[in-house]
C-alpha positions, -999 to +999 in steps of 0.1 A: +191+196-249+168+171-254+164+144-282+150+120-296+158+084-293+190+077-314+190+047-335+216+028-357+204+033-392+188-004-410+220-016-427+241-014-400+246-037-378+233-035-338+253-015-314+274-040-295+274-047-254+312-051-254+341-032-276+365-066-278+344-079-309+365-112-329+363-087-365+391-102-389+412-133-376+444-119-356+464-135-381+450-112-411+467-081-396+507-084-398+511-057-376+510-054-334+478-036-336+466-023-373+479-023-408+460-003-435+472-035-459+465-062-443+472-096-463+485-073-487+452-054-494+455-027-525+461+009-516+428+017-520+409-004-500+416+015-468+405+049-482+373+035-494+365+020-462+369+049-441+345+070-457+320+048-467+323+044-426+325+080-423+294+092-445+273+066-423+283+078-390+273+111-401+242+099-419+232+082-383+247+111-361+211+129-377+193+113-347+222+136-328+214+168-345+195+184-315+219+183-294+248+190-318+229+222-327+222+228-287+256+227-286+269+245-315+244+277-300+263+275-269+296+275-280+286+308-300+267+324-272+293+320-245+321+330-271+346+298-259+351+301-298+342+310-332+307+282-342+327+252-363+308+227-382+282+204-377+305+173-385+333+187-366+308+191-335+292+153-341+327+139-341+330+154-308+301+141-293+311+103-306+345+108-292+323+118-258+304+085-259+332+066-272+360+079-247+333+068-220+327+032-234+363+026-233+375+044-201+345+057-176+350+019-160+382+030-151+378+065-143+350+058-122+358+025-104+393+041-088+395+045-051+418+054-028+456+059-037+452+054-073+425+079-073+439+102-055+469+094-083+451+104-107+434+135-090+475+144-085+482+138-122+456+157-134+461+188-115+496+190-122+489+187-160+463+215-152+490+239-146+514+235-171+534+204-163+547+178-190+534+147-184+557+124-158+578+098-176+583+074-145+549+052-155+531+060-129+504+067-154+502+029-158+486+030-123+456+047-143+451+010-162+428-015-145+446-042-162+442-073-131+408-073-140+385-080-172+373-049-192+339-035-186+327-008-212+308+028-194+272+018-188+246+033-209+236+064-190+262+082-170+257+113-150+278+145-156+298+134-125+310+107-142+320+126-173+340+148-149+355+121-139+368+106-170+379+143-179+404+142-148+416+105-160+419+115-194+440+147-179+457+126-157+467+102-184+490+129-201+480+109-238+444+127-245+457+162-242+440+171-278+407+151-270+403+161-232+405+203-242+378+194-273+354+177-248+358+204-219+332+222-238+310+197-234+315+196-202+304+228-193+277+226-219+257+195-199+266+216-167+246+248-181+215+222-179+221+197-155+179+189-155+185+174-188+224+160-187+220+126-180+191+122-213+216+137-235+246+116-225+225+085-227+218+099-265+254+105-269+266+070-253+238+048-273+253+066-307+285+056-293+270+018-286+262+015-317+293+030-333+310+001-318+291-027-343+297-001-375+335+003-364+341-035-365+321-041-395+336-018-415+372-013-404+374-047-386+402-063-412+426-034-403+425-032-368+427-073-357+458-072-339+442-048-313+428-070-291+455-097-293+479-072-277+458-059-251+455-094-238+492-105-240+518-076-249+498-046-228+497-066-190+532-071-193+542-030-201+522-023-168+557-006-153+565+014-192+561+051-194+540+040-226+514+016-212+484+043-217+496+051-253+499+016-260+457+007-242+438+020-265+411+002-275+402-015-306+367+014-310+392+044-300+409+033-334+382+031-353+371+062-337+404+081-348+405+068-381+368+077-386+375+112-366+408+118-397+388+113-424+360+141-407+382+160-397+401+162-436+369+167-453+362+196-426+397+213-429+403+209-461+395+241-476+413+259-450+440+238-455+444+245-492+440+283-488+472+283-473+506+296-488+528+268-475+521+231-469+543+212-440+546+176-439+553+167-411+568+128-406+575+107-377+609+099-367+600+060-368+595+063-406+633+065-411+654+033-422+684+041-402+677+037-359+679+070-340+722+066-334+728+059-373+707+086-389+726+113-402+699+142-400+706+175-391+686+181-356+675+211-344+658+222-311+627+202-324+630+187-352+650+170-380+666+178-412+670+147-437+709+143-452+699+116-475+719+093-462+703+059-466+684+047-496+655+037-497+644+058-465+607+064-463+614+103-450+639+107-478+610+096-500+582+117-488+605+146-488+613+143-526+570+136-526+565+166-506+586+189-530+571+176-562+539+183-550+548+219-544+555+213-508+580+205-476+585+185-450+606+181-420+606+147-392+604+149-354+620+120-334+594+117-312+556+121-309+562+144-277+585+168-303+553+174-325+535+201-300+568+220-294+575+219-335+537+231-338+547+265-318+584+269-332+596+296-360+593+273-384+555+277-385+555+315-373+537+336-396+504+321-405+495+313-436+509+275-429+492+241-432+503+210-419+501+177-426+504+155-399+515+116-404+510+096-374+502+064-363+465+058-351+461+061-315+476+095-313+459+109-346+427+125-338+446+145-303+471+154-330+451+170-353+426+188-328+460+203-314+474+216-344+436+234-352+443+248-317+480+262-326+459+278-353+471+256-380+449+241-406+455+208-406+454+174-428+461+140-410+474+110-432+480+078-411+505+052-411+501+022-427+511+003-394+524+002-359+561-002-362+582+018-334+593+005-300+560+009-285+546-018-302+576-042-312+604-055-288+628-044-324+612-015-341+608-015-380+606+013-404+570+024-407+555+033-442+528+058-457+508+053-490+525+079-511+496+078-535+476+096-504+503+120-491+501+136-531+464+133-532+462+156-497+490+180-509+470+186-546+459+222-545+419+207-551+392+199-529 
């Protein structure tokens, strides 16, 4: 399990101390948090962006390959599942590293009630519950006192620690059941542990700079929320969805684009092709829209113009084929297990905003679905905005996925 040092490559920039980096101006994203088109950027700007991003991280993650291998052998060789790829194994490692950086503070640094909170939480969760609606996952937030990314070297305590709060959070569901594997991977070696999560958490460092720089312009309302709109949601059901931090985006939009190129030929292999759209995208609120619902999800009618579902539907046929909305991001794992996917033989596509992308798309893989992930352009629903407005997809995107080519 050991490696060598890992080092950002020469044309990037240094790994930063803190994840709140100035990027863009605020005022160049129009959105809450991100906007793929920010001060009207082309379409394609976005695309490009991300996987220029996305070949470096993996260029860089070579400095990783030891222990991405190491890890790879012992998935095999305990049989938790059949070996995946290389890129698919360094993204989880980053999201390891980056996951720390942005919560071990907190996961660590909890004592007495709200620990044992979150040692409640997670347990529950741990046997099957749904996650509580009442907020009291907002307890999980340190948000009276200024952030403090994970240090540099934590110990496999730690890590089991931010496993329970990312449990206990009820919003990492996808990420936390990835990174258990790694968790009893640095546990079959605790000698070495601590050597390769330093590895893992300096690649993650440096991920931080590379993030900004590359993806900066898109994500500049992120940290402009967290210091005014997020303190004052303390009390919401959504305050954990809504706390993610500015590298967790650039993580998940970095994780997508892996994740695409890693799926993808699984993806096209299949018979069928499900788009699957967010309820937010519609133009008509929840009480006006004339859908047909069923147990989990919805059925457009057509009955406004212009409506971005209506739209991606009609995109969705041409390209040979279908999609369906869920009103809410909860809906989305119950749709992934319904008849309507029964069968095999089914990929999805799933459109989401950023934060909950990259749990998304690792828990459609585990529902045995290959998947595709196209992001929104920006943050539009009530978690965000005190009046929600229609979100938006590039269209251009949703027919490039659905093409039957690699």
């Amino acid at each position: 399990m050991n490696a060598p040092s890992c080092a950002a490559p020469p044309a990037s920039p240094a790994p930063l101390r803190v994840l709140s980096s100035p990027g863009a101006p605020a005022a160049a994203c129009p959105a809450p948090t991100y906007s793929l088109r920010p001060a009207s950027a082309p379409p394609a700007e976005y695309p490009r962006a991300v996987a220029r991003l996305a070949d470096e991280v993996v260029a860089a993650g070579e400095a990783l390959r030891p222990i991405v291998e190491a890890y790879g052998q012992f998935v095999e060789e305990s049989g938790r599942e059949a070996r995946r790829s290389h890129e698919e194994y360094l993204l989880e490692a980053l999201t390891l590293g980056v996951l720390w950086r942005a919560r071990g503070d907190e996961a660590t640094r909890m004592t007495g009630a709200r620990r044992d909170l979150m040692d409640r939480l997670a347990r529950a969760r741990r046997t099957g519950m749904a996650r509580r609606r009442d907020g009291s996952n907002g307890l999980l937030l340190s948000l009276d006192r200024p952030f403090e990314p994970g240090r540099l070297d934590p110990t496999l305590v730690d890590v089991e620690r931010l496993l329970t709060w990312l449990v206990a959070s009820g919003e990492c569901d996808g990420e936390a059941a990835r990174l258990e594997g790694w968790e009893a991977f640095l546990a079959a070696d605790r000698a070495s542990a601590r050597e390769t999560l330093t590895e893992i958490v300096i690649f993650a460092a440096a991920f931080e700079g590379w993030g900004v720089h590359a993806l900066g312009r898109f994500t500049a309302g992120v940290d402009r929320f967290l210091g005014s709109a997020l303190p004052n949601r303390r009390w919401r059901e959504d305050a954990v969805q809504c706390a993610r931090r500015r590298t967790e985006y650039h993580l998940a939009m970095v994780g997508a684009e892996l994740l695409n190129r890693a799926w993808r030929g699984a993806f096209l292999a299949c018979r069928r092709h499900v788009v699957v759209l967010p309820g937010c995208m519609r133009r008509r609120p929840e009480a006006a829209c004339a859908a047909e619902r069923t147990g989990t999800d919805l059925r457009c009618t057509s009955c406004a113009s212009g409506c971005a579902v209506q739209t991606a539907i009609e995109v969705a046929r041409r390209a040979g084929g279908e999609a369906v909305a869920v009103a809410h991001g909860s809906d989305l794992a119950r749709f992934l297990r319904s008849a309507a996917l029964a069968g095999g033989d089914v990929g999805i596509v799933g459109v989401a905003c950023v934060p909950g992308l990259l749990g998304a798309g690792w828990s459609a893989r585990a529902s045995g679905l290959a998947a595709q992930c196209v992001l929104l352009e920006a943050s539009g629903c009530e978690h965000w905005r005190e009046k929600a407005t229609p979100t938006a997809i590039d269209l251009g995107e949703l027919r490039r996925i659905l093409r039957r080519e690699v």
